[in-house]
N, C-alpha and C positions, 0 to 999 in steps of 0.2 A: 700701626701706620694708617687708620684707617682715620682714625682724627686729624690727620696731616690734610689730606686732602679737599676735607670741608673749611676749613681753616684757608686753604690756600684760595677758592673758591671766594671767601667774603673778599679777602683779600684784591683778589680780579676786580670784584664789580668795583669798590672803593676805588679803586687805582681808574677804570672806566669812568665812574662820576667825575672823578677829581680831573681827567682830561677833558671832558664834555662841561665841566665848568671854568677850565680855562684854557678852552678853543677861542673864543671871543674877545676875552675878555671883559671885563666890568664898566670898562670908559667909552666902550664904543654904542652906538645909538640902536633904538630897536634891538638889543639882543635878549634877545627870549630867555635864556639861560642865567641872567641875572636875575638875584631877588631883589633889586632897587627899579627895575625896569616895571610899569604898572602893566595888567594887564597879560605879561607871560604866563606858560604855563608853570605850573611848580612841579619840579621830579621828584619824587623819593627817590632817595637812595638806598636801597637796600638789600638784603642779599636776594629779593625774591627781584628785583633787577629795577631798569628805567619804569616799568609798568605798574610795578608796587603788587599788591595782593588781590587789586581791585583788576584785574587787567579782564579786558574785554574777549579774549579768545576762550574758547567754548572746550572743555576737557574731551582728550580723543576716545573716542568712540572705536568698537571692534571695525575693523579693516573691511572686513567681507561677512557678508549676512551668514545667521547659524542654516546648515542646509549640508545638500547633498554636493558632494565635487563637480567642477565642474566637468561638463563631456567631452570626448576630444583627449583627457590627460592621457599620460601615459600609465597602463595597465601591468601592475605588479603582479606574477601569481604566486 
């Protein structure tokens, strides 16, 4: 079952592109989302999402610095 779940997953985004490409639709003026409009941006669509592989957000990083606890916690003996 564990193939099921990536599978349903591409599934999402395609189903997401396919509304965000006909939110507008194609006859009305200025919409970005058309590929006949000059000048829009272009989305990938794909399962790594609206952003494509290229996306600008920076991979997360450990939460809190390597170190000692902080003081003040509560004391296990």
């Amino acid at each position: 079952m564990i193939g099921l779940k990536s599978k349903k997953r591409i599934n999402q985004m395609s189903v997401i592109c396919y509304l965000i490409s006909r939110t507008a639709g194609p006859g009305s003026p200025g919409d970005p989302f058309s590929p006949d409009t000059p000048g829009g941006p272009t989305i990938p669509c794909s399962p790594d999402g609206p952003a494509g592989p290229g996306s600008p957000r920076r991979p997360r990083g450990p939460s809190l610095p390597a170190g000692p606890a902080r003081p003040g916690g509560p004391t296990i003996p």
